[in-house]
Structures are given as C-alpha cells and as structure tokens.
C-alpha positions, 0 to 999 in steps of 0.5 A, spaced: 472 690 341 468 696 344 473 697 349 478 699 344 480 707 341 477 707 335 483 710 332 488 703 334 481 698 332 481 702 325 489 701 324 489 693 327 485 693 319 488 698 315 494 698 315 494 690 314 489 692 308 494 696 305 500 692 306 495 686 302 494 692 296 501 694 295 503 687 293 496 686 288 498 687 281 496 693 278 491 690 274 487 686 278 486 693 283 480 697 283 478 703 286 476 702 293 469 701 294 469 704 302 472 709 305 477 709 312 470 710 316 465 706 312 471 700 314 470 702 321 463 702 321 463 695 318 467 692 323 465 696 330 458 693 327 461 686 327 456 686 320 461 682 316 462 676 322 456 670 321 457 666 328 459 659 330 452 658 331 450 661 324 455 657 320 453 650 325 446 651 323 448 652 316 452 645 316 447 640 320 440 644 315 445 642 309 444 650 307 446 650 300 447 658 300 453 656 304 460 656 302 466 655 307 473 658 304 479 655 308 484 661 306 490 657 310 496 653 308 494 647 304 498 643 309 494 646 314 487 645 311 489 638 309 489 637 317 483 638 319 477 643 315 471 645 316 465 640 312 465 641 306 470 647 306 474 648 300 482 652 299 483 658 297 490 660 300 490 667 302 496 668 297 492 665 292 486 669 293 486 673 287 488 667 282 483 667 276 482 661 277 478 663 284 474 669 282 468 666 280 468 664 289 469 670 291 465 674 286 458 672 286 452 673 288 449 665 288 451 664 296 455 666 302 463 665 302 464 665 309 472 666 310 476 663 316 482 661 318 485 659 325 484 666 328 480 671 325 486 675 322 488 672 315 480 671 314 479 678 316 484 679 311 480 677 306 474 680 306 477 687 307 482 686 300 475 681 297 470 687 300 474 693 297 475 690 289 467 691 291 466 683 291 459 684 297 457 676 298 463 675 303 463 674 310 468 671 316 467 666 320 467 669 327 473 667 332 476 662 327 478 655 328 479 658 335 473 660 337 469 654 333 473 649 337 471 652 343 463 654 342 461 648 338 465 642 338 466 643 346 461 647 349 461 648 357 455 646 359 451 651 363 449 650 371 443 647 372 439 654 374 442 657 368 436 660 362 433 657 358 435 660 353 443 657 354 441 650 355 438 651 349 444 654 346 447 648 349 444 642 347 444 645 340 453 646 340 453 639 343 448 635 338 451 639 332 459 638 334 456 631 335 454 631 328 460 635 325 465 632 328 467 626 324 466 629 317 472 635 316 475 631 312 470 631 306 472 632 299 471 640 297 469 638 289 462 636 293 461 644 295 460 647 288 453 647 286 453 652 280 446 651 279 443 654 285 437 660 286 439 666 287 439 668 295 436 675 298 441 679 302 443 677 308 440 682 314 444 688 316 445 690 322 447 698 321 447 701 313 454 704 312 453 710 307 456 712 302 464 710 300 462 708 292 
C-alpha cells in the first residue's frame, strides 16, 4: 500500500464508508469520531490489522481476550469459518442484537471475510459510530489460507527467524486445521477481566 497516491488509498475507504452511512437509519448514526485524515493515518499505520501470525497464536494459546467475527454470508460461514468464530453478517452488523459484540471493552473483535474488503468495511462503519475494540484480520480467508494453513517452506539457508516463522505456520495450521466448524455459542465468555489496550504502533490525534 505504501506505493500507493495517498489521495486514491483515502478514497478506496471513504467512499465505501460513506455509501455504508447512507443507507444507516438516522438513529443508529453517531457523529464521526475521526476525521478523513485520522482514517488515513489508521490505514497507512496498518493499526487497525492483527496478522495471521497474531490470530494463530491466539487460536493454539486458547486466548480468551479473542473474538473471530465472520461478516460473510451465513452460507458462506456455514462452509468453512475460522475456530470459534461466530456470524455476524455485514448487513446485519448494526442489529441490536449485535451491538453488546461490537461495543465492548472485554476482548478484541477481530473482523474478517475472504478478502479484507467487507472486514475493513466493518471496522471503518464500527470505528466511526466510536466502538474502539475492533480490528480486522489481515489478507482475509485469503491470506489465512496462504500463510498458515499452507505455508512455504523456507530454503535451507534461509534466517532463523523464517524457519521459526515456518515451523510455528505449519504445527499451527496443523492444529487449526480440523476445528472450522466449532459451534460459535462456545465463543462467548461474559465474564471475562477486562483486557489493557492493545499497542499502537503511531497515536492518531485528534478527530473526537
């Protein structure tokens, strides 16, 4: 993305963003909580993205400060999902029924879909009704198939540090690999401590 104009990357998300507010009913619409540029300094940062490598780790540690939100179709969910991941369809994200999900400060919401589209999509339209705990899984189903269900293996004279990447991809696609389908009711744990904020890699100012 760092190759990019500045000014398309900035379109490819506010114009989606604003064609998702046009159709929210008037009472469900905050006020925006960040500017045009604050939104593009989240996404040039990448700070709104937890990576295939964070997300497995999670999975395989049995992390309870995580939650997977599938905003595909149900058809496509009851496919294949992620372990543990629940529906919340894109259409249906701002249904009463989902709002204690997608606001809260329990755990990390972590968006995805096959690509990152509709994912970023929910994050950008959950970030600006001001709901801060969400996130999106970087790449998509995509990406996650590629990285850790079937990893490249590194050449023999590769780092360290990619054999280790390696061998942590291949034992965690391994150990992923025969639970997509787990009932998503087992997810929620209403009980659970409250969690510090996750690291940021650049403050964005301003935009409240």
């Amino acid at each position: 993305m760092k190759n990019i104009n500045p000014r398309v990357l900035l379109a490819m998300f506010i114009i989606p963003l604003g064609m998702i507010l046009a159709f929210v009913p008037a009472n469900t619409t905050h006020p925006y909580k960040l500017s045009p540029e604050d939104l593009l300094e989240y996404v040039n940062s990448g700070m709104q993205f937890f990576t295939p490598d964070e997300v497995a780790h999670m999975l395989v540690s049995k992390d309870p400060s995580l939650v997977l939100i599938d905003v595909r179709a149900e058809t496509e969910y009851e496919k294949y999902h992620l372990p543990g991941a629940i529906n919340i369809p894109f259409t249906s994200l701002l249904d009463d029924q989902w709002k204690d999900y997608v606001n809260q400060d329990l755990r990390y919401n972590v968006f995805y879909s096959n690509g990152t589209v509709n994912a970023n999509q929910a994050w950008m339209l959950t970030r600006q009704l001001g709901y801060e705990n969400n996130y999106v899984l970087q790449g998509g189903l995509n990406y996650w198939v590629e990285s850790i269900m079937n990893p490249d293996k590194p050449g023999s004279t590769s780092p360290n540090e990619e054999i280790a990447k390696y061998d942590f991809r291949k034992g965690a696609g391994q150990a992923l690999g025969g639970g997509a389908m787990i009932e998503s009711s087992a997810q929620v744990a209403p009980d659970l401590p409250k969690i510090a904020p996750r690291p940021k890699k650049k403050k964005v100012q301003g935009g409240c």
